[in-house]
C-alpha positions, 0 to 999 in steps of 0.5 A: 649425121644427115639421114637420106630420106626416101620420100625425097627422092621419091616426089622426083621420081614422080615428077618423071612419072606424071611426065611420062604419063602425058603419052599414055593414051587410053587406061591407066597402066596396071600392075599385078603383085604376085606374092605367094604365102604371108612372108611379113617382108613381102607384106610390107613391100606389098602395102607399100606398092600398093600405097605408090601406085595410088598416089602415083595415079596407077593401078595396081591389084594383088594375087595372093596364093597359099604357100603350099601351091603347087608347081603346077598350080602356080604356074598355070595363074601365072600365066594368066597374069603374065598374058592378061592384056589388062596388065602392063607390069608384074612384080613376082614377089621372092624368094617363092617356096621351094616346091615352086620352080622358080627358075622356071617362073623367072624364064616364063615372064614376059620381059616387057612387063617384068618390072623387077628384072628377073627374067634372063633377058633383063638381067642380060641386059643389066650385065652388058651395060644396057639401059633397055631393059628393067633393073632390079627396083631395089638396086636402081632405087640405091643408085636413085638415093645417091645420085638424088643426094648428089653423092658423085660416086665417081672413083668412091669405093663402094662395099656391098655387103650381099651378092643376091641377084636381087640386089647386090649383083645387079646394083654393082653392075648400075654402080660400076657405069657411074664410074665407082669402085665397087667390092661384093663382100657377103656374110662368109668374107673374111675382115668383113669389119676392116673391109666396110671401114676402108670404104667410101659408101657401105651398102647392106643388103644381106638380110640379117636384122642389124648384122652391121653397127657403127664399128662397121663404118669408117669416119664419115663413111656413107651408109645405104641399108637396103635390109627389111627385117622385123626384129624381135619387138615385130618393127621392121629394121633394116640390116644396120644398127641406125642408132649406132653410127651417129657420130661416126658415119655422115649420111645414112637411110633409115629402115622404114622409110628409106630406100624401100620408099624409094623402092616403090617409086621406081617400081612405078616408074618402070610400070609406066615406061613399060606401058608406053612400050607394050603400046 
């Protein structure tokens, strides 16, 4: 079995950044994390944005607020993140407590620097096929490993096991302008098992520490674990039992260093594209 390594495709993701970066004039781009609480999930993507955009040569600060903030409280720091001029790009870090209007905060960000495709009219644009507005991160790093790898997805049928607006939603629609056959499937599908082995490529990005194993896979199938989990030794894991498909599936990522890598990289690539447009 071939493991897809994220850092691969991650040094030809910086390769268009640094290529990009030539028609930044003035100070580097900026990106603000904005997390609230102490998720260990939101933690890992945290550390490792912050570590990307260093080694990409960007800029990056984080505000951090507790997880009993109020509505009103969050949104008036949002919004002085969201108008800073200093800041060219914003990842908001979900799912925020239920006390916090997310809906609300997904309308009030700025499209233009909303580098994670959460406001209403980026993911408008993902739907109607339009390559303007910002992907989730995520979804598009998927899409960066398979085609980095030169996996032709033309035709494959690809199982996404998860139906989130972060990512299985969104990636179905990248999935579906190259040409594959894509199914949802989602933790109440029925024959989920003999729904994943008729497929070409398995996606898991449903949330559950190692919910999918090797009996999952059909022969040589391809598998893109999109999961960040910590399991009960507090490793991370991803949502599949990596060790199990050795022999049975041809290519898979591992959880860590797989698509979150990836993830990261994308994000940076989006802060700089958002930059030349804000400029």
């Amino acid at each position: 079995m071939i493991t897809l390594k994220g850092a691969e495709v991650s040094a030809k993701i910086k390769e268009q950044v640094d290529e990009l970066c030539k028609g930044i004039t003035g100070s580097k781009p900026k990106l603000a994390i904005v997390r609230v609480g102490e998720r260990p999930d939101d933690l890992s993507y945290e550390r490792g944005a912050l570590k990307k955009m260093e080694a990409f040569g960007l800029l990056a600060e984080s505000f951090s607020f507790p997880c009993d903030i109020s509505d009103e409280d969050f949104k008036r720091e949002f919004s002085k993140i969201n108008e800073n001029p200093e800041i060219q790009g914003i990842l908001l870090l979900r799912p925020l407590p239920s006390q916090i209007l997310e809906k609300d905060v997904e309308q009030m960000i700025d499209p233009q620097k909303d580098l994670d495709g959460i406001s209403p009219y980026n993911i408008a644009k993902i739907f109607a096929g339009e390559e303007s507005g910002f992907a989730p991160c995520t979804a598009e790093a998927v899409v960066e490993v398979l085609k980095t790898n030169d996996i032709d997805l033309t035709g494959k049928k690809v199982i996404i096991v998860g139906r989130s607006m972060v990512v299985g939603r969104p990636l179905s629609m990248l999935l579906l302008k190259e040409n594959a056959t894509v199914t949802i499937c989602h933790t109440r599908t029925e024959n989920l098992k003999d729904t994943c082995k008729n497929g070409d490529i398995i996606i898991a990005a449903v949330g559950r520490a190692k919910m999918l194993d090797g009996s999952y896979i059909g022969k040589d199938g391809i598998v893109i674990d999109v999961g960040i989990n910590v399991d009960d030794n507090g490793k991370l894991c991803g949502d599949v039992d990596f060790d199990s498909l050795d022999g049975i599936a041809s290519m898979a990522t591992p959880v860590p260093g797989g698509v979150g890598a990836v993830t990261t990289a994308v994000l940076a690539k989006h802060l700089v594209m958002a930059a030349l447009s804000q400029a």
